[in-house]
C-alpha positions as CSV (number, residue, x, y, z in Angstrom):
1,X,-41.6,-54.1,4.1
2,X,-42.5,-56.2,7.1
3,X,-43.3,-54.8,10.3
4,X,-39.9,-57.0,11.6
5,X,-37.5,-55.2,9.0
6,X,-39.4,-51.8,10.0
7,X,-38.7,-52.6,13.4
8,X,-35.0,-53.4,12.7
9,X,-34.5,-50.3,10.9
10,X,-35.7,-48.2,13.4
11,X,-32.2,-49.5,15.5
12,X,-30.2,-48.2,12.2
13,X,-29.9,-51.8,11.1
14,X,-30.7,-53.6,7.1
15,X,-32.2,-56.6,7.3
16,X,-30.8,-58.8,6.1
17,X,-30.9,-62.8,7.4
18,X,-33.7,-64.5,6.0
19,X,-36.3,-64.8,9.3
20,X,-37.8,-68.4,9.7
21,X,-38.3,-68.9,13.1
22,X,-41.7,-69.1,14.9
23,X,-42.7,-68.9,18.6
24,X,-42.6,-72.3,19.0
25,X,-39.4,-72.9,16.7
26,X,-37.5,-70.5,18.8
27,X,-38.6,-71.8,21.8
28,X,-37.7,-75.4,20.6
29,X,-34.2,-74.2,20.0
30,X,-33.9,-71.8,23.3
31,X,-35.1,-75.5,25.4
32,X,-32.7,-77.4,23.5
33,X,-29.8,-75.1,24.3
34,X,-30.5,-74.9,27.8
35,X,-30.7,-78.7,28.3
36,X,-31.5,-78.2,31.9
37,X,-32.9,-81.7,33.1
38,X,-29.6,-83.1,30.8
39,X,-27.3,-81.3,32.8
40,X,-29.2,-81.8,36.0
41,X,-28.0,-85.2,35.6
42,X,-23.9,-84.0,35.9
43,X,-25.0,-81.8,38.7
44,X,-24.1,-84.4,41.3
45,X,-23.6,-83.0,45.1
46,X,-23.6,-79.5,43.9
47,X,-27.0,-80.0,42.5
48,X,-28.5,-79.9,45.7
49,X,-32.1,-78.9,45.8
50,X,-32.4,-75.5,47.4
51,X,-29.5,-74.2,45.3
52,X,-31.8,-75.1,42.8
53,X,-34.6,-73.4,43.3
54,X,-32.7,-70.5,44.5
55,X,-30.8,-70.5,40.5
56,X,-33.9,-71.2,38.5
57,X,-35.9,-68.1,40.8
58,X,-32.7,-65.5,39.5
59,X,-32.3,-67.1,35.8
60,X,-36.5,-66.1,35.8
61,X,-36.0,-62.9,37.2
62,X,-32.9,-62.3,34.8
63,X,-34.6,-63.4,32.0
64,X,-37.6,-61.0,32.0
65,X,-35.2,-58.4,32.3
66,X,-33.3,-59.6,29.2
67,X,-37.3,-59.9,28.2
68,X,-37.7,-56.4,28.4
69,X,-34.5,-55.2,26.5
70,X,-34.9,-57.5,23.5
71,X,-38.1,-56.3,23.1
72,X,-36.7,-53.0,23.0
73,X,-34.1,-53.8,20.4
74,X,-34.5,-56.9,18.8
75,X,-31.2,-57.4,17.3
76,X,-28.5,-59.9,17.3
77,X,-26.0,-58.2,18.7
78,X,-27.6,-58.6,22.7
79,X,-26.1,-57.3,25.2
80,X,-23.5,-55.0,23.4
81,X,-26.5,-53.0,21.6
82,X,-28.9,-52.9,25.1
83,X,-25.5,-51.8,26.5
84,X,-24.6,-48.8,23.6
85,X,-28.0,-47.7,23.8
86,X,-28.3,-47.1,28.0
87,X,-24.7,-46.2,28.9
88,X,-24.3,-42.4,28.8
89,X,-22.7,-41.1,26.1
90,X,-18.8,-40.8,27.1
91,X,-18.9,-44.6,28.2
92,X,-21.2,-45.9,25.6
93,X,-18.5,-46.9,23.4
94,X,-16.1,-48.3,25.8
95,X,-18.7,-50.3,27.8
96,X,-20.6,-51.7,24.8
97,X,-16.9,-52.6,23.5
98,X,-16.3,-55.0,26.8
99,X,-19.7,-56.4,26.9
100,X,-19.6,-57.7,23.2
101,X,-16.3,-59.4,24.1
102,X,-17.3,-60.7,27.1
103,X,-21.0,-62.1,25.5
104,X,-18.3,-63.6,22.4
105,X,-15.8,-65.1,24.7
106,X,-18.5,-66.3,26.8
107,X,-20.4,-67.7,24.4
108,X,-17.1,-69.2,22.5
109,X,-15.9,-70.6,25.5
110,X,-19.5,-72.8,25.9
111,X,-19.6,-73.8,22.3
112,X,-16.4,-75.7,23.2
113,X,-17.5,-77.0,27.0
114,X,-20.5,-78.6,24.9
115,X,-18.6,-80.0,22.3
116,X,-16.0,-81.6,24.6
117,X,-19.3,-82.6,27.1
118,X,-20.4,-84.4,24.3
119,X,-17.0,-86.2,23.6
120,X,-16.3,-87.1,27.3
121,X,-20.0,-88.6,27.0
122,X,-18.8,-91.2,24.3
123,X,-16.0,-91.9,26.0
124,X,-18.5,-92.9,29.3
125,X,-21.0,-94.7,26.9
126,X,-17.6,-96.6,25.5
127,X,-16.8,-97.5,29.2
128,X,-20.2,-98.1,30.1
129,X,-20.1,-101.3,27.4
130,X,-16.6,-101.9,27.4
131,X,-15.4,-101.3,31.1
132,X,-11.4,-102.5,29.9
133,X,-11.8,-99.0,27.9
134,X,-10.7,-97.5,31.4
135,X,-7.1,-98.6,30.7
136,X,-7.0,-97.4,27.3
137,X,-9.3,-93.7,27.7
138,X,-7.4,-90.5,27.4
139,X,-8.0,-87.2,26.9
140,X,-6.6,-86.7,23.8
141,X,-9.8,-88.9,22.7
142,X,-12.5,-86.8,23.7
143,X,-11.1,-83.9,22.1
144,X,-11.0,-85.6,18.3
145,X,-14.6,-86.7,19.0
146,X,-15.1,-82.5,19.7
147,X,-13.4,-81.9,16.3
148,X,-15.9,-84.2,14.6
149,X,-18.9,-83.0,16.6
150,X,-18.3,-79.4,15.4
151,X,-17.7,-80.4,11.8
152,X,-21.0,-81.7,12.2
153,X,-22.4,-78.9,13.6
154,X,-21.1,-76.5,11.2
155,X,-22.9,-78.4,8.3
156,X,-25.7,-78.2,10.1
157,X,-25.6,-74.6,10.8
158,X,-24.8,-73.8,7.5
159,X,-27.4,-75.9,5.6
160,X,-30.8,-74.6,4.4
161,X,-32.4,-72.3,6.7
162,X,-35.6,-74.4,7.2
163,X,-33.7,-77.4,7.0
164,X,-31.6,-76.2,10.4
165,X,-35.3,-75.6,12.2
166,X,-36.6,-78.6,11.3
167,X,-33.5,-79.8,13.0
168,X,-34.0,-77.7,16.2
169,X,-37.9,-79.1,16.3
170,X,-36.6,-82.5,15.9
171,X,-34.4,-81.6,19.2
172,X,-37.1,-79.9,20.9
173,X,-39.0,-83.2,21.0
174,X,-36.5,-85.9,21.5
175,X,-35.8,-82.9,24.7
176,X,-39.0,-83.7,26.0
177,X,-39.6,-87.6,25.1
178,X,-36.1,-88.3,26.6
179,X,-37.0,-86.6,29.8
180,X,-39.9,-89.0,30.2
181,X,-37.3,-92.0,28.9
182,X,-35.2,-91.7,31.0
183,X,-36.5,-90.5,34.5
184,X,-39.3,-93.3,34.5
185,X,-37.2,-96.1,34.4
186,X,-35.5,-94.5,36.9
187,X,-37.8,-93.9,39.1
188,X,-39.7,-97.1,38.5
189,X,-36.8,-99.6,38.5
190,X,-34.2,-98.6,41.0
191,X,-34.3,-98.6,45.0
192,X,-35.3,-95.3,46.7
193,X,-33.6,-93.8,49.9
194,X,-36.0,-91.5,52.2
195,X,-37.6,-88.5,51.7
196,X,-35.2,-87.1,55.0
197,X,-32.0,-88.3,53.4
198,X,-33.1,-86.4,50.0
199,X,-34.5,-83.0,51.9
200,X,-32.5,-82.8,54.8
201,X,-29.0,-84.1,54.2
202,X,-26.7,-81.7,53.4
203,X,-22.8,-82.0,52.7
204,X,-19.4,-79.8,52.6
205,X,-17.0,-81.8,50.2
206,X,-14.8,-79.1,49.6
207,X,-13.7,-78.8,53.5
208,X,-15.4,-75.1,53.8
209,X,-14.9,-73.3,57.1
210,X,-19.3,-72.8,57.4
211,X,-22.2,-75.0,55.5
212,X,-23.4,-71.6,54.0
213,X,-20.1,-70.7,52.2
214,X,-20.0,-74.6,51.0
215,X,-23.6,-73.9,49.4
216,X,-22.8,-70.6,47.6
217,X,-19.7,-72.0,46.0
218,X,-21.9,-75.6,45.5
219,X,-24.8,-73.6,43.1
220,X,-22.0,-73.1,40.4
221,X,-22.8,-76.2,38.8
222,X,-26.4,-75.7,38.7
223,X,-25.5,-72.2,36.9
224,X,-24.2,-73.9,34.3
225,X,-27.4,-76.2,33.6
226,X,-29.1,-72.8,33.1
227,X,-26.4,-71.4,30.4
228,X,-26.9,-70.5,27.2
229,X,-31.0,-69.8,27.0
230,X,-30.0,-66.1,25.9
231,X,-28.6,-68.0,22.8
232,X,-32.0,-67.4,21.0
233,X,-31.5,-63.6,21.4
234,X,-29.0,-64.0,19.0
235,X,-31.3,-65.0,16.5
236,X,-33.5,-62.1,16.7
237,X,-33.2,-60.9,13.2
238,X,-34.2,-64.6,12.1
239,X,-37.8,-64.7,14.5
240,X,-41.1,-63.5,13.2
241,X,-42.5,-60.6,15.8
242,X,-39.2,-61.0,17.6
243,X,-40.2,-58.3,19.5
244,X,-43.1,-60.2,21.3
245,X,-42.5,-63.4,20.6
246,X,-38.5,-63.6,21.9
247,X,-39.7,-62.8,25.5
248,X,-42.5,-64.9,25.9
249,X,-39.9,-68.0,24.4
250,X,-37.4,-66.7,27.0
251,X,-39.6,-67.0,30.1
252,X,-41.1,-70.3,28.5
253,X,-38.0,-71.9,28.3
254,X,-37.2,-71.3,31.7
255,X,-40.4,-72.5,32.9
256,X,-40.4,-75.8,30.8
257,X,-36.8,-76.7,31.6
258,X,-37.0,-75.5,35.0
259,X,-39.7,-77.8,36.0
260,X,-38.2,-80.8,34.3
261,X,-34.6,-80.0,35.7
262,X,-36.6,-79.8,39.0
263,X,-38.5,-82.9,38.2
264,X,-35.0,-84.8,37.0
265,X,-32.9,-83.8,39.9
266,X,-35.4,-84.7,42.7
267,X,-35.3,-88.5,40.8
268,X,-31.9,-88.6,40.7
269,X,-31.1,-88.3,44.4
270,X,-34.3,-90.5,46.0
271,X,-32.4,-93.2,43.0
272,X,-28.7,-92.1,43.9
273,X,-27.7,-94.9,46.3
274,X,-23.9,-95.2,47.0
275,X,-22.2,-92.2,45.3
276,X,-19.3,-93.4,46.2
277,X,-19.7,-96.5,44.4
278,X,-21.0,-95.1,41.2
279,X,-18.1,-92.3,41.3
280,X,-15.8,-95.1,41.1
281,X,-17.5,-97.1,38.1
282,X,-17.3,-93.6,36.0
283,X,-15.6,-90.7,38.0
284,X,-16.8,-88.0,35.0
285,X,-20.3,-89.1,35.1
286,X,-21.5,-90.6,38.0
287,X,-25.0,-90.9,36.4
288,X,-24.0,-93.4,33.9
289,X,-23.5,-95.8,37.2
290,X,-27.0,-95.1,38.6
291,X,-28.7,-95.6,35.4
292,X,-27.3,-99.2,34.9
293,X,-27.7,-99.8,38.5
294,X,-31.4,-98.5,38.5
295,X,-32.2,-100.6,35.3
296,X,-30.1,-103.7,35.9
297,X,-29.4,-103.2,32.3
298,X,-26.4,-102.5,30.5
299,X,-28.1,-102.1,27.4
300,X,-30.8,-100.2,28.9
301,X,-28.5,-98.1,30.3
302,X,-26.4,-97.3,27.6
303,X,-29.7,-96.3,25.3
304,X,-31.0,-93.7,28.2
305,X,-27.4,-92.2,28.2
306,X,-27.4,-92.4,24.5
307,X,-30.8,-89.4,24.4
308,X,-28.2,-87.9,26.8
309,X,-25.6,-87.5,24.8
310,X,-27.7,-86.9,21.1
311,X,-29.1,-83.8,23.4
312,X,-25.4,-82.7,24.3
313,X,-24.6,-82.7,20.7
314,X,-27.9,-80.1,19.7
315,X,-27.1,-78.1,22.4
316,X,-23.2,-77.5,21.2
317,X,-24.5,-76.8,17.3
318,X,-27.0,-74.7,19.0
319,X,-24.1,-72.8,20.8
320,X,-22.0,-72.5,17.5
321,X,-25.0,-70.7,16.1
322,X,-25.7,-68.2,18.9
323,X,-21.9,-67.8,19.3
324,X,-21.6,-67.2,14.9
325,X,-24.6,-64.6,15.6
326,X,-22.6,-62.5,18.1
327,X,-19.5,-62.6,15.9
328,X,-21.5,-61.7,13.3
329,X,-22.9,-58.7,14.7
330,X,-19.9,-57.4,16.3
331,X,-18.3,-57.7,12.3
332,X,-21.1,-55.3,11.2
333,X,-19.7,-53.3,13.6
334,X,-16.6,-53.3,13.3
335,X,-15.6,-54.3,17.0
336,X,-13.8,-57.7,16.4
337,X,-10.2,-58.3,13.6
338,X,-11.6,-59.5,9.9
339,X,-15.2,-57.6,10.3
340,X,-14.9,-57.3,6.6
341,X,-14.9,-60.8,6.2
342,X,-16.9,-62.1,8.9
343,X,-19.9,-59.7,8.3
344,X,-20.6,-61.7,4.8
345,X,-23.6,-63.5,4.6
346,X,-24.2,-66.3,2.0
347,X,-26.3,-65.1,-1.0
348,X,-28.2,-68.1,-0.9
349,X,-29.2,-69.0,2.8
350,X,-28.4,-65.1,4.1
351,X,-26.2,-67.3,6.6
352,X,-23.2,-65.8,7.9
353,X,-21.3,-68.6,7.1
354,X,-17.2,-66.8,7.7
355,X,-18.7,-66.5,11.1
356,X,-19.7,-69.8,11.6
357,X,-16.5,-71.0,10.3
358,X,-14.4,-68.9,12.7
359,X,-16.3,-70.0,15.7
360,X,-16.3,-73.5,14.9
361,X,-12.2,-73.7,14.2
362,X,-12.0,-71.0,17.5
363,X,-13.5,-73.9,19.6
364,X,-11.7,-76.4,18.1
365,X,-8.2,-74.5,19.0
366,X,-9.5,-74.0,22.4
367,X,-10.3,-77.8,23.0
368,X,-6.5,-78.5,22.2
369,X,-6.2,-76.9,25.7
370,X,-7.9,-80.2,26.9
371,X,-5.6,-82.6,24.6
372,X,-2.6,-81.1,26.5
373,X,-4.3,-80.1,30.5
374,X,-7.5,-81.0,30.9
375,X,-7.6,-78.9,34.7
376,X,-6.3,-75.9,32.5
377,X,-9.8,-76.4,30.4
378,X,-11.5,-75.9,33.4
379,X,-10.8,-72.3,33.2
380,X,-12.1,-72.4,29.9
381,X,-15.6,-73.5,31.2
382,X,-15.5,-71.0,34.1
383,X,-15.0,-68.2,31.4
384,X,-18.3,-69.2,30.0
385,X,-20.7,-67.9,33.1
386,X,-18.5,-65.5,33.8
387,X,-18.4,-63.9,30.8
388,X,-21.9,-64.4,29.8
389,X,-23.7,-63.5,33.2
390,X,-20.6,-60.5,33.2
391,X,-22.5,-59.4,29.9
392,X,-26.4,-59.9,31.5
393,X,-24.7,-58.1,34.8
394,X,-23.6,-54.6,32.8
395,X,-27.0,-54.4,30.8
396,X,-29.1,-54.9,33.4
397,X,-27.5,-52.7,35.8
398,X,-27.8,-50.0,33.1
399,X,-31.4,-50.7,32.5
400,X,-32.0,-49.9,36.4
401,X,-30.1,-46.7,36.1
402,X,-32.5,-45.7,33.2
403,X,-35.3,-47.1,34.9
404,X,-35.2,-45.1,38.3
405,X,-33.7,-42.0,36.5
406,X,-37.0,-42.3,34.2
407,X,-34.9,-42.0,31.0
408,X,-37.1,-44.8,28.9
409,X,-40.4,-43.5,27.3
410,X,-43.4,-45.1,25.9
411,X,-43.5,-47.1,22.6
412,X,-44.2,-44.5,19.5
413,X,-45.5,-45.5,16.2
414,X,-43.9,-42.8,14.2
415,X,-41.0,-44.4,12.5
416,X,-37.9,-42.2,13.4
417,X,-35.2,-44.2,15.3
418,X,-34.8,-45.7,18.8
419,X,-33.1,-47.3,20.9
420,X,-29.2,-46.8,19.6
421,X,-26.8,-44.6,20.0
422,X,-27.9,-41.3,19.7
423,X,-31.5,-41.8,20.0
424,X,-34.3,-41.8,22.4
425,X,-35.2,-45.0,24.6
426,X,-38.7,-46.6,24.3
427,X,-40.3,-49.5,26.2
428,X,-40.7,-52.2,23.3
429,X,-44.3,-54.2,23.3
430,X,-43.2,-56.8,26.3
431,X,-42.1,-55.3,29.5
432,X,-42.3,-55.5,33.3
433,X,-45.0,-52.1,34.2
434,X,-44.3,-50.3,37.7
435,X,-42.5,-51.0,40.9
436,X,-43.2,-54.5,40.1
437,X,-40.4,-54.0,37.2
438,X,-38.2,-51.9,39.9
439,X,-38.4,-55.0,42.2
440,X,-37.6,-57.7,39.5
441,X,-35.0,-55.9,37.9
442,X,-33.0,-54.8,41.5
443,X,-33.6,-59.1,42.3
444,X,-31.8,-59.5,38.8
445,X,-28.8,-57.4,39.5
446,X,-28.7,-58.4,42.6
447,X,-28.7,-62.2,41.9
448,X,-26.3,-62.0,38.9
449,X,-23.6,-60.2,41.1
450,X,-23.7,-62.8,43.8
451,X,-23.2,-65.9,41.1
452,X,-20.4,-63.8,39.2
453,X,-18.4,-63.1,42.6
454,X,-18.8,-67.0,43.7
455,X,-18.3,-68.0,40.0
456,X,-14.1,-67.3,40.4
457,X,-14.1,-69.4,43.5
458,X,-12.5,-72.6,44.0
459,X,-14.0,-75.9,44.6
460,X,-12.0,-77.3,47.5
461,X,-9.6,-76.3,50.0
462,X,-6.5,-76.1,50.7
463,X,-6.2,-74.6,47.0
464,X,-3.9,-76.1,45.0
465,X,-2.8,-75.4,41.4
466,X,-4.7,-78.5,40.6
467,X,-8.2,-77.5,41.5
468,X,-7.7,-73.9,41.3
469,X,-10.5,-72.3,39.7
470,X,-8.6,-70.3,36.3
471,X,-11.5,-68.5,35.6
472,X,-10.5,-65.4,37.1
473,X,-7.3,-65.1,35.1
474,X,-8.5,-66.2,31.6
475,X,-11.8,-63.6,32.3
476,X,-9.2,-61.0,33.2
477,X,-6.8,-62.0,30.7
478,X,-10.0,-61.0,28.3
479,X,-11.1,-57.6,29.9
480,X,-7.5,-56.5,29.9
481,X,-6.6,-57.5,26.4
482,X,-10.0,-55.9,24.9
483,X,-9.9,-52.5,26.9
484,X,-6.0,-52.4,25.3
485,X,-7.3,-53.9,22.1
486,X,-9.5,-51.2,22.3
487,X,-7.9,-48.3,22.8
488,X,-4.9,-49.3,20.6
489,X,-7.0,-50.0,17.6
490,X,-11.0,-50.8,18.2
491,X,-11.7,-47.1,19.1
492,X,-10.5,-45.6,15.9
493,X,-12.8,-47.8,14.1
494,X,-15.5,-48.8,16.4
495,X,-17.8,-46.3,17.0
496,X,-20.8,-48.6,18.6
497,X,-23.3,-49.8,17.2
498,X,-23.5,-48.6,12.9
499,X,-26.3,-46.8,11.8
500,X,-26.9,-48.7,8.5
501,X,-30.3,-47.4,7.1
């Protein structure tokens, strides 16, 4: 048996998907997920600089703490296991219940933003070519591209295993090349306003009574160019040393796309020039009007929007298989309707390919919400970083707990199980020594309470059921529907995390 499979068992799980990525595999796949200098570009006005900064500091502090509990328990289910295994026992069940469907909702809910993301990005590429599309583009449109995108995606994801990580290395460096092709025409061909207009102007678009309250609400669409790099912490049980190797891909990933999201968004506004007029070439993406007006190219244009939009499109498969990953483990545990079915794998990939399915037709139903409203989507992308920073929030808060109340021992060789439910806790190989881990992990909680209270707020004022932000009623539509869920049917079966082996 392999040290990994030892190391699963130890958590009370079988091993059983086939493990074939490496470090730089899995960080390949975590970069290409995150697409940060991609969705820098969408950022516009909210993308400001300091909010930038300020989000890729906390991601970095939250991610070492999700650092530490992977390496702890390695496992596919996330959140919901670090969260079984730290609650005290009379909540452990309950609490580990609401953070699995939080992490699935989440996680569902950005498999579909990223399909439709990708959509809405033909539809600008279409306009961009062929500006008498305007009269003809409609919603309805971008959502039939999203059905194709996740067929695609779901071949992909259910292929051969090394097949689908040759695919993710293929990703990882068109995510790199494309950085370089499309920020140094950019910067090289277009006009450039001055360094105080870039560093010192700020704005309030949404009519906020103070600059700072305009700012906290601003961040929210730099949060979501940092979603989703947790998505490789799905695939734990498919990683070599996963216990060492998932937190050194984690903080990697938010080093490398941190620096090139910098990089990207400090281009973009010296090369903005009149927002106003590029808003009104393409109100969705703005950033298709500064790239043909820094080129002087339509053609030009259109092929630096095109590595755009083939990055869009990895990302959203690599969401389906994050977001199949979750389902799957919360089927092996009975927490979610048709575990029997969606825990199979496929004898001959060790894919769990009912899951895949079931997420891929789940975000297809959910982007019928953008055929009929597309402002009633919007509550559909605010569920995704509400429900997945909702799940980081409850683990890592938990992990303090155990942290100050000294309830997590030293790592022991001896083979008898840890870190589940009814079992000691033990540091894994990779974690943060001292008051040095204190300090980080307080910043973390800290940081992820501030972004999920801001994260339900609306854009604009006055408020209006047009640009009201939904995400507070679909994310409490979910917590209330899984705590009754729960307690009408979950708990009888659900008993946390299964001891398997």
């Amino acid at each position: 048996m392999s040290p990994d499979d030892a190391a699963l068992e130890r958590l009370g799980k079988k091993p059983i998907l086939r493990r074939s990525f490496g470090f730089v595999t899995i960080l390949g796949f975590s970069c290409t997920v995150l697409i940060t200098w991609e969705a820098t570009l969408f950022g516009g006005p909210s993308g400001i600089i300091y909010g930038y900064l300020l989000v890729w500091a906390g991601m970095l502090s939250t991610f070492t703490t999700l650092g530490e509990l992977c390496s702890m328990a390695p496992t596919s289910g996330g959140q919901y296991h670090y969260v079984a295994m730290l609650s005290p026992p009379r909540a452990e069940k309950l609490l580990s219940y609401l953070t699995g469907w939080l992490t699935l909702t989440g996680w569902q809910a950005l498999t579909a933003s990223g399909g439709l993301l990708t959509g809405s990005m033909i539809q600008s590429i279409v306009l961009l070519t062929h500006p008498e599309y305007r009269e003809n583009m409609r919603d309805w449109q971008a959502t039939l591209m999203l059905w194709a995108g996740v067929a695609l995606s779901y071949g992909i994801n259910t292929s051969f295993n090394k097949l689908f990580v040759r695919f993710e290395g293929f990703a990882f460096i068109i995510h790199i090349l494309g950085f370089f092709g499309v920020i140094l025409p950019l910067v090289l061909l277009s006009d450039h306003v001055s360094t105080e207009e870039v560093f010192k102007t700020f704005s309030n678009l949404g009519g906020w009574p103070t600059q700072g309250l305009s700012f906290c609400i601003g961040i929210m669409g730099t949060v979501f160019s940092f979603l989703g790099g947790d998505g490789a912490i799905h695939l734990a049980e498919e990683i070599e040393n996963a216990a060492l190797v998932l937190p050194r891909s984690l903080i990697g990933t938010l080093l490398i796309n941190g620096a090139l999201g910098f990089a990207m968004l400090i281009a973009t506004l010296y090369c903005m020039g009149d927002i106003d007029a590029a808003l009104e070439e393409d109100p969705n993406f703005p950033f298709v009007a500064i790239l043909r007006r820094a080129t002087g190219s339509t053609p030009g244009a259109a092929a630096m929007v095109s590595v755009v939009i083939v990055m869009t499109f990895t990302a959203a498969t690599g969401c389906l298989t994050s977001t199949s990953r979750v389902l799957f483990a919360l089927a092996r545990d009975r927490a979610v309707p048709g575990w029997r079915f969606l825990k199979k794998t496929s004898p001959r990939t060790t894919i769990p390919r009912y899951a895949v399915l079931a997420a891929a037709v789940i975000a297809a139903l959910l982007s019928l919400i953008n055929a009929g409203n597309s402002i009633a989507f919007d509550g559909v992308i605010s569920i995704s970083v509400a429900g997945v920073l909702g799940s980081y929030l409850i683990a890592a808060s938990l992990l303090l707990w155990r942290r100050l109340t000294g309830g997590i021992g030293q790592p022991r060789d001896d083979g008898s199980k840890t870190n589940t439910i009814g079992t000691d806790l033990t540091w894994g190989p990779w974690h943060v020594r001292g008051a040095l881990g204190v300090i980080n992990n307080i910043f973390t909680c800290a940081y992820l309470f501030f972004i999920f209270f801001f994260s339900f707020w609306p854009v604009q004022t006055p408020v209006t059921p047009q640009n009201m932000n939904w995400g507070v009623l679909v994310t409490g539509a979910v917590v209330i529907f899984s705590v009754v869920y729960y307690f009408i049917w979950a708990r009888k079966v659900y008993k946390g995390p299964i001891i398997e082996v």
